[in-house]
Structures are given as structure tokens and as C-alpha cells.
SEMI-614815 format. One record per residue (C-alpha): residue in three letters; residue number from 1; x, y, z. Coordinates in Angstrom, 1 decimal. Example, Ala and Ser with C-alpha at 12.3 -4.5 7.8 and 13.67 -1.06 7.14 Angstrom:
BEGIN
> residuo, num, u, v, w
> ALA, 1, 12.3, -4.5, 7.8
> SER, 2, 13.7, -1.1, 7.1
//
This chain:
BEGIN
> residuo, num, u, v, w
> UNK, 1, 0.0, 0.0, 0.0
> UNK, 2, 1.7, 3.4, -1.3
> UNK, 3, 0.9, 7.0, 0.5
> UNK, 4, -1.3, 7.5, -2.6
> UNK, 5, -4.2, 5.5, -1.3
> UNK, 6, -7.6, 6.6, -2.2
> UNK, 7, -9.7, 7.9, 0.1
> UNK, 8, -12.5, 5.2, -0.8
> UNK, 9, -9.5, 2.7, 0.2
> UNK, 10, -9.1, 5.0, 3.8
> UNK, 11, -13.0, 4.9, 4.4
> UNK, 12, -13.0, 0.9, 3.8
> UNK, 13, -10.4, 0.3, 6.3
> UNK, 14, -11.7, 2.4, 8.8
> UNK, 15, -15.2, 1.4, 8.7
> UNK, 16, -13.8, -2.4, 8.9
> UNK, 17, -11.8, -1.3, 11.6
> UNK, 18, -14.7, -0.2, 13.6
> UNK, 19, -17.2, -3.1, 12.6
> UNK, 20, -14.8, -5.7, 13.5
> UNK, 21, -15.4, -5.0, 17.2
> UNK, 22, -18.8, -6.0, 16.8
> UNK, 23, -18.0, -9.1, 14.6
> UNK, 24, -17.6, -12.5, 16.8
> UNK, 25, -14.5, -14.4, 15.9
> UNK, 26, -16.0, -16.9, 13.4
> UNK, 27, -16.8, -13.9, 10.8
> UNK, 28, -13.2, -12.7, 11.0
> UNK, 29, -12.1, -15.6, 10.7
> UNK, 30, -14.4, -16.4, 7.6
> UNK, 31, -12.6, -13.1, 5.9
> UNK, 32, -8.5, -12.9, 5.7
> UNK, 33, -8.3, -9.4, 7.3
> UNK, 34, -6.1, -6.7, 5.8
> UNK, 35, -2.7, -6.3, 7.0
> UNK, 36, -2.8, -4.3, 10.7
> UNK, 37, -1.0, -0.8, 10.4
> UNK, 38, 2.3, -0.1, 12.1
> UNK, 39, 1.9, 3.5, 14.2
> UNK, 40, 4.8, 5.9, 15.0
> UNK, 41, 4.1, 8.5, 17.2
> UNK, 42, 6.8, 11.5, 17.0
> UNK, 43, 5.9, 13.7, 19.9
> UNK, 44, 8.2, 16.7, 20.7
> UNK, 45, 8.6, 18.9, 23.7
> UNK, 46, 7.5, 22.8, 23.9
> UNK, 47, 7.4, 23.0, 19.9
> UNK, 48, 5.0, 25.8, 19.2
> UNK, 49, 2.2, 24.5, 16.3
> UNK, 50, 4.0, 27.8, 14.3
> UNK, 51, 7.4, 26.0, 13.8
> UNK, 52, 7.4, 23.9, 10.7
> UNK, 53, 8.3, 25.7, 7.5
> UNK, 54, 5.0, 24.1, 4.8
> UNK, 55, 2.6, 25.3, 7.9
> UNK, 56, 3.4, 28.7, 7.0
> UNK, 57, 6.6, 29.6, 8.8
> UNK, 58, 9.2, 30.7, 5.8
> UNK, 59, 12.3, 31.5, 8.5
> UNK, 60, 12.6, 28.0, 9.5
> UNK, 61, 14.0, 24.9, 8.4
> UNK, 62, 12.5, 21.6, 9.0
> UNK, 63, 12.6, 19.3, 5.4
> UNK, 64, 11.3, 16.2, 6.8
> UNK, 65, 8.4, 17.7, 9.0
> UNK, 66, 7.2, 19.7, 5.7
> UNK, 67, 7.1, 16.5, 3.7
> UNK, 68, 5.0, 15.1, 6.4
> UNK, 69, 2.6, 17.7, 6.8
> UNK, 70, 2.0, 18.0, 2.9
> UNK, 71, 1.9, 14.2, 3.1
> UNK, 72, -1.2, 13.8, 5.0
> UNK, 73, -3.7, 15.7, 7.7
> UNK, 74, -3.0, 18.5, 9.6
> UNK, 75, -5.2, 19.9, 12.4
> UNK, 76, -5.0, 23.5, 12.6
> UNK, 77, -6.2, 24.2, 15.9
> UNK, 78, -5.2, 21.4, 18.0
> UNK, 79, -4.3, 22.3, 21.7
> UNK, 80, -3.2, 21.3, 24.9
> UNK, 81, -5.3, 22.0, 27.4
> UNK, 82, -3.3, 23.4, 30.0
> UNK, 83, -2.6, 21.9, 33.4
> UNK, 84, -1.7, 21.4, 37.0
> UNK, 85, 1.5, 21.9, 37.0
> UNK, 86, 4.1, 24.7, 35.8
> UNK, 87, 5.7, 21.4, 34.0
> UNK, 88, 2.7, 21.5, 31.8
> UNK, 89, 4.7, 18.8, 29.6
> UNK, 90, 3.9, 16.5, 32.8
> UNK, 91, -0.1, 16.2, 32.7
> UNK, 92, 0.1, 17.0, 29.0
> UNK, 93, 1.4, 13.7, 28.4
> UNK, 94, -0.4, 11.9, 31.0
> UNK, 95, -3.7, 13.6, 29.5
> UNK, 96, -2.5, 12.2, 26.0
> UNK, 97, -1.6, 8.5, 27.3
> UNK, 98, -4.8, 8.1, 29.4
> UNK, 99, -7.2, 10.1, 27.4
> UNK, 100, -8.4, 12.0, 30.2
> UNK, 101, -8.9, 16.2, 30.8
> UNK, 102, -6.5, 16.6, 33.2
> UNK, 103, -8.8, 17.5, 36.2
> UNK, 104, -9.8, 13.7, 36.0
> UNK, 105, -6.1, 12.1, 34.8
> UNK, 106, -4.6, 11.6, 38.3
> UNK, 107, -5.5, 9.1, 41.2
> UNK, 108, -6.9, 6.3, 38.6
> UNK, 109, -8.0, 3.1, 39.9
> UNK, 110, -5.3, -0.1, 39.0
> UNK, 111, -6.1, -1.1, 35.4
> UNK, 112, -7.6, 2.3, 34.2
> UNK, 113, -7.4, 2.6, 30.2
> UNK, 114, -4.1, 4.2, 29.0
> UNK, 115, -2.8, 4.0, 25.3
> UNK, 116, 0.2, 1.3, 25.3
> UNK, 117, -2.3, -1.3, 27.1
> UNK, 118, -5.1, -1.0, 24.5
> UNK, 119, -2.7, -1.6, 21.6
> UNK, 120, -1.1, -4.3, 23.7
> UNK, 121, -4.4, -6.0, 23.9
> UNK, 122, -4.7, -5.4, 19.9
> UNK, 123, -1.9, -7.3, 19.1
> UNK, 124, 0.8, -5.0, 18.7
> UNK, 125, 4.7, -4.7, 19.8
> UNK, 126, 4.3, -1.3, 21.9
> UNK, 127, 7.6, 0.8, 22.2
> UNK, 128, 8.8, 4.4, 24.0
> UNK, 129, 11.5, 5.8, 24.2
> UNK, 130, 11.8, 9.7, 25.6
> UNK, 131, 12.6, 12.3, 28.1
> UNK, 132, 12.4, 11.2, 32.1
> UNK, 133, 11.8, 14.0, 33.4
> UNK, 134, 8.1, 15.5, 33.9
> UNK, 135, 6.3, 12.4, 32.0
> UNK, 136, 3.4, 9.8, 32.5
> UNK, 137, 6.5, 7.0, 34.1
> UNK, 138, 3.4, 5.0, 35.7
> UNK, 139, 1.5, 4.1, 32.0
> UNK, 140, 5.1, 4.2, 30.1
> UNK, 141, 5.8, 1.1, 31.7
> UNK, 142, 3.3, -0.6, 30.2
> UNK, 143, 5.2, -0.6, 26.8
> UNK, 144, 6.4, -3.5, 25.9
> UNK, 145, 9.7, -2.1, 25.5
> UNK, 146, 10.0, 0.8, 27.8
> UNK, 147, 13.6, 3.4, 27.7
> UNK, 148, 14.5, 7.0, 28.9
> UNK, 149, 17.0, 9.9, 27.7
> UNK, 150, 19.5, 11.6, 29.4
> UNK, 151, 17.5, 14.6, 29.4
> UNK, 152, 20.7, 16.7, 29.9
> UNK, 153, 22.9, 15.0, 27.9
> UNK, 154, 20.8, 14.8, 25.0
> UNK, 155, 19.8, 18.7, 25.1
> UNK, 156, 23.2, 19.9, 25.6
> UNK, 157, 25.0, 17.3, 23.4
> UNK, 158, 24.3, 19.7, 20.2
> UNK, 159, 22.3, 17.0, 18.4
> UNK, 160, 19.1, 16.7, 20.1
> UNK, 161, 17.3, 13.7, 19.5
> UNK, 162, 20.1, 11.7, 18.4
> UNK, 163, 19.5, 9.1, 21.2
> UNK, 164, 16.2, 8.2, 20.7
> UNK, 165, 16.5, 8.1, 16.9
> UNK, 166, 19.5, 5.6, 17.3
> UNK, 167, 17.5, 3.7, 19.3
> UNK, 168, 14.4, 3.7, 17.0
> UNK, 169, 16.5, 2.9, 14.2
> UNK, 170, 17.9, -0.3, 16.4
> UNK, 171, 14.3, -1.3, 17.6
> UNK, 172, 12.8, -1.6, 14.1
> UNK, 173, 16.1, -4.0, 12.9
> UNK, 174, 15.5, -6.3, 15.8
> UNK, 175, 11.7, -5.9, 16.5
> UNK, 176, 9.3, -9.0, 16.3
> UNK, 177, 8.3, -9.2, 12.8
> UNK, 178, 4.8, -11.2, 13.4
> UNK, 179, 3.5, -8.5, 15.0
> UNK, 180, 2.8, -4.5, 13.9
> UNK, 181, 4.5, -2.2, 16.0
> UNK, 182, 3.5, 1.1, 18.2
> UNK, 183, 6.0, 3.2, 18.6
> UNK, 184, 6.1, 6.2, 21.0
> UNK, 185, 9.6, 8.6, 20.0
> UNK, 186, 8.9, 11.6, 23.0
> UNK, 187, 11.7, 14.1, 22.5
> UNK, 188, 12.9, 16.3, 24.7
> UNK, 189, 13.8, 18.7, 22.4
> UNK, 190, 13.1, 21.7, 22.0
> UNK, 191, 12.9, 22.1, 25.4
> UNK, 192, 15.7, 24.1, 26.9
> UNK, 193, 18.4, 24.4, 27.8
> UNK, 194, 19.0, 24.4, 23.8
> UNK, 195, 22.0, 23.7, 22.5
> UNK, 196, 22.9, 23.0, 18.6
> UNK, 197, 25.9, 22.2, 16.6
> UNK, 198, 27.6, 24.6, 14.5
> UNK, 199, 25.9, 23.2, 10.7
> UNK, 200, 22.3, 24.2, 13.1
> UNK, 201, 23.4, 27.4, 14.4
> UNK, 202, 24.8, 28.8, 11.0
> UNK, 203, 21.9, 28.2, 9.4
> UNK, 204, 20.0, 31.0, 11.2
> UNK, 205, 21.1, 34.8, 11.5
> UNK, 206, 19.1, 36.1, 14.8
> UNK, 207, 19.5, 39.9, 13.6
> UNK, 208, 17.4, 39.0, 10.3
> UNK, 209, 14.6, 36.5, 12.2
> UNK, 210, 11.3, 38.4, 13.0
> UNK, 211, 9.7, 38.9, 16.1
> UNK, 212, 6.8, 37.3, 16.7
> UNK, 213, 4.0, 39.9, 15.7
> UNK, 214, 2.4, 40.0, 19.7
> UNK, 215, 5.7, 40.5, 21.2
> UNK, 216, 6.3, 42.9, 23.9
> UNK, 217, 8.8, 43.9, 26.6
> UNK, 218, 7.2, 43.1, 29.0
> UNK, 219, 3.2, 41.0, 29.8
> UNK, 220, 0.6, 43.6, 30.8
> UNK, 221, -0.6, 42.6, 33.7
> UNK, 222, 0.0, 40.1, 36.7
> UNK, 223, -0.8, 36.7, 35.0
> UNK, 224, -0.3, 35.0, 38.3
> UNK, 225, 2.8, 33.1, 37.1
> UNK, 226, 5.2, 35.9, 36.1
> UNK, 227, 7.9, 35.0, 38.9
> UNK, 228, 8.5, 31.6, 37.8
> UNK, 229, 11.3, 29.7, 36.3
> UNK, 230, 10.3, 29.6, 32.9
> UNK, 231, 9.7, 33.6, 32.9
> UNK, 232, 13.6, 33.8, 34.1
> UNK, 233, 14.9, 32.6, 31.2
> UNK, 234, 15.4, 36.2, 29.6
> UNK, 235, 15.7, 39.7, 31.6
> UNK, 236, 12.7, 42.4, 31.9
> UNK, 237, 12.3, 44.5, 30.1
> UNK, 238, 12.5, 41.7, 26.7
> UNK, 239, 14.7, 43.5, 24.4
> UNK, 240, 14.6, 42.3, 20.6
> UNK, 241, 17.9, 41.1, 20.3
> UNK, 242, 17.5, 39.2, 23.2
> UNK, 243, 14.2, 37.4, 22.0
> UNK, 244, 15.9, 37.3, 18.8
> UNK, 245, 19.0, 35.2, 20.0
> UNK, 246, 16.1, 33.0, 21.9
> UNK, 247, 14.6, 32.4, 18.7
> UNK, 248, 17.5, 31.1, 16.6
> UNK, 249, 18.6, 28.8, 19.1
> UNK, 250, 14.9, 27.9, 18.9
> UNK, 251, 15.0, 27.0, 15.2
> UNK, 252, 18.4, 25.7, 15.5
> UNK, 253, 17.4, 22.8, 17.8
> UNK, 254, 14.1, 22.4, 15.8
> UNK, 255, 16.1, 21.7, 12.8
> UNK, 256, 18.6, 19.7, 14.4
> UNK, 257, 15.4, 17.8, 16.1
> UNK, 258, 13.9, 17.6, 12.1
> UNK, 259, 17.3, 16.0, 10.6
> UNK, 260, 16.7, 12.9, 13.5
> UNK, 261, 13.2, 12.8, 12.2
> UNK, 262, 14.4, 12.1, 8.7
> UNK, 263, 16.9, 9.3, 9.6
> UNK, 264, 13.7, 7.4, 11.6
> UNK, 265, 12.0, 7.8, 8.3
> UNK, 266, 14.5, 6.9, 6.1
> UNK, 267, 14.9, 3.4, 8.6
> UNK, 268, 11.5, 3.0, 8.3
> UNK, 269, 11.8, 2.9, 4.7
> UNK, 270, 14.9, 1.1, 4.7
> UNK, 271, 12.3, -2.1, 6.1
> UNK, 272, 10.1, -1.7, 4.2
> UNK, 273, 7.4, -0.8, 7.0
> UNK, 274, 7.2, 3.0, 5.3
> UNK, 275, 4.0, 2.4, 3.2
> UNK, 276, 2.0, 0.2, 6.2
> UNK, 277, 3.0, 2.9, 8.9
> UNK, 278, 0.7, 5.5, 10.1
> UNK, 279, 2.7, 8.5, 11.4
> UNK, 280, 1.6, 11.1, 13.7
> UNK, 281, 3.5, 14.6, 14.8
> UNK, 282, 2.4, 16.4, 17.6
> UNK, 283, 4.3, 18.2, 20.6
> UNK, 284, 2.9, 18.5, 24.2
> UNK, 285, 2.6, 22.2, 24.1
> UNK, 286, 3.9, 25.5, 22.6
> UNK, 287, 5.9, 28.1, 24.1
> UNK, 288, 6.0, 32.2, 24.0
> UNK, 289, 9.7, 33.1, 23.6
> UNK, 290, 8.9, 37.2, 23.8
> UNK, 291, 5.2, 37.0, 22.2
> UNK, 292, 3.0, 38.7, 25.1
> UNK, 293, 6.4, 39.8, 27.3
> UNK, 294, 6.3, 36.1, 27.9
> UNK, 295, 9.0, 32.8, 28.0
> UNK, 296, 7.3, 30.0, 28.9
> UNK, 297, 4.3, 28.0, 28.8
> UNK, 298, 2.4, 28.2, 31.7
> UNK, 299, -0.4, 30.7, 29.8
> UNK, 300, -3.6, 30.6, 27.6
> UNK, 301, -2.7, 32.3, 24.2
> UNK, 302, -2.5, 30.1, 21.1
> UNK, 303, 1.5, 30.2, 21.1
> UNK, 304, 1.5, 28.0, 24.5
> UNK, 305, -1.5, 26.0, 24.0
> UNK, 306, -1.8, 25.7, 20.9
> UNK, 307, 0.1, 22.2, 19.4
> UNK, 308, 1.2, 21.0, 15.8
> UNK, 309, -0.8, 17.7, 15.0
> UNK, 310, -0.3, 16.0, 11.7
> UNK, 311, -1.4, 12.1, 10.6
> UNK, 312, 0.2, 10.7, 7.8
> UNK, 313, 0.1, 7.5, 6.2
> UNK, 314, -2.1, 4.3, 4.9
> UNK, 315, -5.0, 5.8, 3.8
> UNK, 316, -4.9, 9.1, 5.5
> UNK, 317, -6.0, 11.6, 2.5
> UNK, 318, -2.9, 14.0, 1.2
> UNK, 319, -2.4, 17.9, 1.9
> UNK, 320, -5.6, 18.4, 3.8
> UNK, 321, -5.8, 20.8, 6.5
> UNK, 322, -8.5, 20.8, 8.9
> UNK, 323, -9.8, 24.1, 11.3
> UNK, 324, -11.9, 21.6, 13.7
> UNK, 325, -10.6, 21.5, 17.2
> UNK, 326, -8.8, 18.5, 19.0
> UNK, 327, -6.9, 18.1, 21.7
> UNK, 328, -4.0, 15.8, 22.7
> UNK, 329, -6.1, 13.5, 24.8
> UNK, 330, -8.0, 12.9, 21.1
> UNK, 331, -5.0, 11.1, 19.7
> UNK, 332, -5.6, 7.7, 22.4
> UNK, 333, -8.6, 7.1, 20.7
> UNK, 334, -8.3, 8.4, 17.6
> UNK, 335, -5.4, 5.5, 17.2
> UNK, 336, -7.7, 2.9, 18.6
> UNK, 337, -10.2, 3.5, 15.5
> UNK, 338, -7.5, 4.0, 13.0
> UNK, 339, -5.9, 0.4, 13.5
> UNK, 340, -9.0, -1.1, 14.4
> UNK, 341, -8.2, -1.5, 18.6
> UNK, 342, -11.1, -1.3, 21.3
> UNK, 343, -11.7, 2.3, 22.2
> UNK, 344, -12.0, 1.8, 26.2
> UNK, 345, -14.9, 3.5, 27.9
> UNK, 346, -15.0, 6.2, 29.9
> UNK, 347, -12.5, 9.0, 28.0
> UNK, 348, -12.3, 12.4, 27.7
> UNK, 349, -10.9, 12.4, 24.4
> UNK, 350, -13.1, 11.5, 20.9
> UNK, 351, -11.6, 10.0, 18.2
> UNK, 352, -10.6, 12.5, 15.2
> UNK, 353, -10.7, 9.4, 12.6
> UNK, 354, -14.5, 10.5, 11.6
> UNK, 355, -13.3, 13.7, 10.6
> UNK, 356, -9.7, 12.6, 8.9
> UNK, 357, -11.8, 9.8, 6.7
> UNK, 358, -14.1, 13.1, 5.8
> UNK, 359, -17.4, 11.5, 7.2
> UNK, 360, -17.6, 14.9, 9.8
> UNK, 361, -17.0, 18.6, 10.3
> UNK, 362, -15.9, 18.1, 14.0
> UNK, 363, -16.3, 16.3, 17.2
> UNK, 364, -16.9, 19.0, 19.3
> UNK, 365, -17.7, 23.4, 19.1
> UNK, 366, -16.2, 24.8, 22.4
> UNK, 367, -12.8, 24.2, 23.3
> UNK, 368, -11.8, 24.7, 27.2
> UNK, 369, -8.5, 25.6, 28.2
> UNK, 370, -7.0, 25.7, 32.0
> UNK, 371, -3.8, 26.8, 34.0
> UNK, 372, -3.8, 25.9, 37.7
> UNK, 373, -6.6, 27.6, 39.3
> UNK, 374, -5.5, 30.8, 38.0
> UNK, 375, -6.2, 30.8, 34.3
> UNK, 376, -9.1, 29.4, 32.5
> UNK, 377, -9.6, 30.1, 28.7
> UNK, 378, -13.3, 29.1, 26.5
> UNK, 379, -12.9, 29.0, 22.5
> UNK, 380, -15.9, 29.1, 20.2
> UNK, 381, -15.8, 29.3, 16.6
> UNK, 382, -13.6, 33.0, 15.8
> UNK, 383, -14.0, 33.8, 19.4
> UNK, 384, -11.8, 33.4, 22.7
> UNK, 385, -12.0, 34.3, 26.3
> UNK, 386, -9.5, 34.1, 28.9
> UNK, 387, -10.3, 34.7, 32.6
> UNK, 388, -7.9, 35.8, 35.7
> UNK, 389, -10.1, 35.1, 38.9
> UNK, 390, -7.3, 36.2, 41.0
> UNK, 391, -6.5, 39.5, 39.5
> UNK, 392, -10.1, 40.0, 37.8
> UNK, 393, -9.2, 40.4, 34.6
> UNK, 394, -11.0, 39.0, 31.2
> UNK, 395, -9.3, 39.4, 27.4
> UNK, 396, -11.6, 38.8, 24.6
> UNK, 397, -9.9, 38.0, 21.5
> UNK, 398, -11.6, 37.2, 17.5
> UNK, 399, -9.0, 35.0, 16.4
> UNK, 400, -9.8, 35.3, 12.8
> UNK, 401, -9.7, 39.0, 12.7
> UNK, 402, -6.3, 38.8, 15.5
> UNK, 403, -4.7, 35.1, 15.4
> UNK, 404, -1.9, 36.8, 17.4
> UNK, 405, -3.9, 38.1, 20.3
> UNK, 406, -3.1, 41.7, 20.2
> UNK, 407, -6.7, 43.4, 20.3
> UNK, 408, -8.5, 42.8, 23.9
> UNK, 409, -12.2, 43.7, 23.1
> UNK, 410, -13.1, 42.7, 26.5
> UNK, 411, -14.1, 46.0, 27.5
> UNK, 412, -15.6, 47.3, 24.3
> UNK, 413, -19.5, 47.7, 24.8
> UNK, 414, -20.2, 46.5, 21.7
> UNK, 415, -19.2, 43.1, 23.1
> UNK, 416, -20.8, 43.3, 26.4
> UNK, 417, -23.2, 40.1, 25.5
> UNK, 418, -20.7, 38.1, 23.8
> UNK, 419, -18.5, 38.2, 26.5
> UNK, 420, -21.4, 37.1, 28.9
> UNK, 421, -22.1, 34.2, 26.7
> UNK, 422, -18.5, 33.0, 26.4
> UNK, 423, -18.1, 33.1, 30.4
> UNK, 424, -21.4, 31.2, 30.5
> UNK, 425, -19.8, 29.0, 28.3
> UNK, 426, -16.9, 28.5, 30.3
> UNK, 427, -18.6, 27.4, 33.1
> UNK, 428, -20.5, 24.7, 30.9
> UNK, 429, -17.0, 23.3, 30.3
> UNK, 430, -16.3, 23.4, 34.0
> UNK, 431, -19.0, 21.4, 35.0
> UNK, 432, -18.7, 18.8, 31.7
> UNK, 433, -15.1, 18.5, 32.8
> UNK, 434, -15.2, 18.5, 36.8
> UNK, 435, -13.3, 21.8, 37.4
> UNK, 436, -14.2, 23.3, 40.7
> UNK, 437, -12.3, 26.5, 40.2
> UNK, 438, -13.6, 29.7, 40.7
> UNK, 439, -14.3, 32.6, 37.5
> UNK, 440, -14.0, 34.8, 40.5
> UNK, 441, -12.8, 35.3, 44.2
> UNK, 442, -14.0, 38.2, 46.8
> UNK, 443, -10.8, 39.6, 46.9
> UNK, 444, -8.9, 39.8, 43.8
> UNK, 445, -4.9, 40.9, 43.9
> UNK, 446, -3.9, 43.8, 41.8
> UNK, 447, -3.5, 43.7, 38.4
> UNK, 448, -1.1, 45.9, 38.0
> UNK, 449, 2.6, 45.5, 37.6
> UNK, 450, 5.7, 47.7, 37.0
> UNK, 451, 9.6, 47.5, 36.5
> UNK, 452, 10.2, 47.1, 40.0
> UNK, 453, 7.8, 44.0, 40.2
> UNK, 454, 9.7, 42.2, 37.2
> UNK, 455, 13.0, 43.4, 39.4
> UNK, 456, 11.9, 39.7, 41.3
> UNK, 457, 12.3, 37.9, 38.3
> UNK, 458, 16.2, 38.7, 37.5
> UNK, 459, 17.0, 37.3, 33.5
> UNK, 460, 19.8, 34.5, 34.6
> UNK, 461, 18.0, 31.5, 34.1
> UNK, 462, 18.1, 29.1, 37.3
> UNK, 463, 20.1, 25.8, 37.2
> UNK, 464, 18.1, 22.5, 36.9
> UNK, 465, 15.7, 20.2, 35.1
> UNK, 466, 13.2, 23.5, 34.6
> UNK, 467, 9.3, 23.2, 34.0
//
């Protein structure tokens, strides 16, 4: 089977895929059933959905991702929702393995459902290999072949991602050859500290790489999370050249990460498992670096929550791209349908295979994001909302006339009802996802902030594993 499979050929397998569950064993037995689909997952860490050159960035460089995304589907607003922790990457990937919202992922009962098992009871050879720090290590060891990085070592070694494309490359020589494989590749790139060889570096000059367009010196108000270590990783005021030299490092590491990409496919190819393997790109969030006066992650805008999500492969139309929302914990059971696997009861997540095979618009209208109890965020259609309870603030945003965020309309009269509706809204995802935060508390801290607040937050970064 070649990437050029029809679409008829994509709809047949999937709707097999899905009737087989309700098939007993002598009618699957009575029909040889096609050959099961390999699946390699390439999931990267902080790599804003902006980052790869055929999505629209022209200043970056990554070959292999472009083929991928003109290869297959890409989903134009996918998102992490947010999460408990500053180390977002930490219930963004346990949200994504156990296809839960992550008010709901912790504190599971023994044997809850979690990716690696269900394709483990499908039949397949499941395999991770990724970053140790600030990931799901309680379901990862349910892979049938379970490894961790050197976080350090890999991001400082100048060619990030090396390791766990040596070992992918080694794992598909020796695999089991009667069964179809799940791999799981999560990078820890391009989290920092980032550090790229020369060839990476030269390829950028950071006096000619734009800003971003909603970058500023400094974030307007008190988010609630300005002191932290992510938001240390550059001095206040943000200075251009400083975001600037942020940026090609950035790029640098992204291409390096993009080059070990290439060498998994080219293995791939190499045993002849290219043309029966489903690939998937995603990260488990974005990052600012300078847009909104911010570093890190640990926000609501588009840049940090907002995630690259591509499916390639057997039957998986060409050089589509998609506007309807998904998020990360989507991609458990979205897997399930597309190789045919049980899809366990009782997730979060819907699968996005209806929507790739062209049989629907969307699975869902409203998509709710959440920070701690601090930030909560409500998307429908062109419009977003974020709330700060604690400082009582609300930004209104229409994403199609602003993608980057800069126009708060909050305040504007003329939106007075549609900003009613969108909080109402929000706390209709609340209750559909059990978050017992509050939209508002009695006495809310002051907004405000000034040079001698962001005085606190001095620009050396802080040694250690970071957020």
C-alpha cells in the first residue's frame, strides 16, 4: 500500500476497523483481514504549532516535517489544554496516554485505560522511548519495551534527539516481525536548555529572524505566574535582540530535532514498514519566547497551547488541512479507531478518525483551556475568552480578525453580550469536565505591575531540570 491510497480505500479500512469489534471471531475468521498498520508516534517537547516551514513559517527549516505535513492531515487548531502543574509537559502527556482532561487524569484506579495497554491487547509490539523528566512513568511502563534519555545529555549534546532516533533505528532491525508495532519517540527537544551544533546554528542569523507579531517587553498585567522559572529565562524588560538570540537557538534545535526525524523515516523505509506505517506529529505544548512579554508556557494564548498535530500514512487523505478543534487527549482514541483497537470506555478524548476519513466537520464546538486555578480560557468558533479570577481580569480576542492576540475587546461595549455568553460557556466546560475553580474570588490581587515587580524575576536563568 503506497501514501497515494484513495480515500474510498481509507473509508473501507476504517469502517472495517470499527465493525470488527462488533463481529464475533468466526466472521473474522471467515474473511482474511487486511494487514494491521504499524503507528509511529513523533511527539516533541514545547514546539509551538508555528514551527514547521510548509505550515506557514518561511524562516525555519524543517525538510522532513514539511514532507509530512503536505503528506497527509494536519489539524489546525489542536491544543493542549493546560494543566496542574508549571511542568505543563507532565499532565500533558499523561492527558495524552490516558485520554483524560486533566482534572480527572490523576488518582486512577489499578487497570484504568491508557494508550500502550489497548494496543497491547490489539496485538501490537508497543515501544517508548523519551525524556524522564516530567512524563506519564506510571503508564510508560506498560510498553512493551520501555527506555528514557538523558535529558541533559541529549539537550546539551548539540544534536538533540540523536539518542532516541539511534534507538528507534535499532528497535525496528530487531523488533518482532509477526506483530505491527507502536512506537512512541517523545523528544525532549526543543525544550531548553537548547544547544545546537555549528551546521544548526549557522543556518540561522538572529539579527534578520522576526519577532513574533504580539511581542512585547514586557506581559501587561500580573498573570499570576510571572515570577517563575520559565519567565527567568530572559531579563525584563524583553529586548529584541535578546528574544531574537532565543529564537534562533529555537530554530536551531528544531532543525537539528527535524534531521533525527528524517533518519527514523529513512529506517522506516529502509524495512520496508514506510507504506503500512501511520505516522503522527504532535508536541505536548507551545511556548511564547517574547510574544505577550512572555517565555514559557504556563499561559492561555494560542503560542503555549496551541500544538502541531499531523497524521500521515495508509490511507490518510494528502495535503488536507483541517480548522476543527482536538486536543491531545483525542489522539488515544483516535489510534484505537484508525488500527481497528477497542476504544476503552470512559475517555475524555473523541476520536478524530470521523473527521480525517471526511465523514464529519468536527467532534466538538467549544474548546476549554486551563492553568492551575489561575487561568481558565473558552474558544468558540472566531472567538476566545480568557479569565484571571485572582487578578479579575478578562481578554476577549476574534482569532480570525487577531490570530496573534493583540486586540483585547473585553471592554468594548459592543461586546458586552458576547463576552457574557462565552463566560457562560466556560462554566459549561467546568462542569462537563469537573473543574471546581472559581471565575471569580471576593478579593482579587492587583492587576497591576511595574519594572520594580519584574525586578523579582532577574534574567539568569536558574540551574536545573526547569518546567
Amino acid at each position: 500500500m503506497t501514501r497515494s491510497t484513495t480515500r474510498r480505500r481509507f473509508l473501507r479500512v476504517y469502517s472495517l476497523g470499527a465493525a470488527a469489534l462488533a463481529l464475533p471471531r468466526s466472521a473474522l475468521a471467515a474473511e482474511a483481514a487486511p494487514r494491521k498498520p504499524n503507528v509511529l508516534f513523533l511527539f516533541t517537547d514545547d514546539q509551538r504549532e508555528d514551527t514547521i516551514g510548509a505550515l506557514g513559517n518561511p524562516h525555519i527549516r524543517t525538510p522532513h516535517l514539511d514532507s509530512l505535513a503536505r503528506s497527509g492531515v494536519v489539524f489546525r487548531n489542536a491544543y493542549c489544554m493546560g494543566g496542574f502543574s508549571a511542568a505543563v509537559c507532565l499532565p500533558s502527556r499523561m492527558m495524552l496516554l490516558r485520554g483524560r482532561a486533566w482534572f480527572s487524569v490523576r488518582g486512577l484506579p489499578a487497570g484504568f485505560p491508557n494508550l500502550p495497554a489497548a494496543l497491547n491487547e490489539a496485538g501490537y509490539e508497543t515501544y517508548h522511548h523519551g525524556k524522564r523528566g516530567n512524563t506519564d512513568i506510571e503508564v510508560q511502563k506498560l510498553f512493551t519495551h520501555s527506555k528514557y534519555l538523558d535529558d541533559s545529555a541529549d539537550r546539551t549534546s548539540g544534536y538533540p534527539g540523536k539518542p532516541v532516533a539511534d534507538e528507534a533505528i535499532a528497535f525496528l532491525k530487531a523488533r518482532d516481525r509477526a506483530k505491527p508495532f507502536f512506537m512512541y519517540l517523545a523528544f525532549g527537544n526543543p525544550h531548553d536548555p537548547r544547544v545546537a551544533a555549528k551546521q544548526y546554528l549557522d543556518a540561522y542569523d538572529a539579527d534578520k529572524l522576526p519577532l513574533p507579531p504580539n511581542f512585547a517587553p514586557f506581559h501587561p498585567f500580573n498573570n499570576g505566574d510571572l515570577l517563575i522559572r520559565d519567565e527567568r529565562l530572559a531579563p525584563w524588560p524583553r529586548t529584541e535582540a535578546e528574544i531574537r538570540r532565543h529564537l534562533r537557538d529555537y530554530y536551531a534545535v528544531i532543525t537539528a530535532l527535524d534531521e533525527q526525524i528524517g533518519r527514523i523515516l529513512a529506517a522506516l523505509r529502509e524495512a520496508g514498514e514506510y507504506d503500512n506505517t501511520i505516522i503522527i506529529f504532535s508536541s505536548d505544548n507551545g511556548l511564547a519566547i517574547g510574544s505577550h512579554g512572555l517565555m514559557g508556557k504556563q499561559n492561555l494564548y494560542e503560542h503555549s497551547m496551541g500544538v502541531p498535530l499531523i497524521f500521515a500514512g495508509p490511507g490518510i487523505p494528502q495535503g488536507r488541512t483541517l480548522d476543527a478543534f482536538a486536543y491531545l487527549f483525542d489522539v488515544f482514541p483516535t489510534v484505537c479507531d484508525l488500527v481497528g483497537a477497542r476504544v476503552p470506555e470512559g475517555l475524555d478524548g473523541k476520536s478524530l478518525a470521523p473527521i480525517i476519513a471526511g465523514k464529519a466537520e468536527g467532534v466538538r464546538d467549544t474548546v476549554f483551556l486551563a492553568y492551575l486555578s489561575i487561568q481558565r480560557a473558552v474558544r468558540r468558533g472566531r472567538w476566545k475568552l480568557i479569565r484571571y479570577p485572582q487578578v479579575n481580569v478578562t481578554q476577549l480576542f476574534d482569532l480570525e480578525a487577531d490570530p496573534h492576540e493583540t486586540k483585547d475587546l473585553a471592554a468594548d461595549p459592543a461586546h458586552a453580550e458576547r463576552v457574557k455568553e462565552l463566560m457562560a460557556a466556560m462554566a459549561e466546560q467546568q462542569k462537563l469536565f469537573g473543574d471546581a475553580a472559581p471565575l471569580a474570588v471576593p478579593d482579587p490581587r492587583p492587576a497591576a505591575v511595574d519594572l520594580d515587580f519584574f525586578k523579582r524575576a532577574p534574567g539568569a536563568a536558574r540551574k536545573g531540570k526547569g518546567a
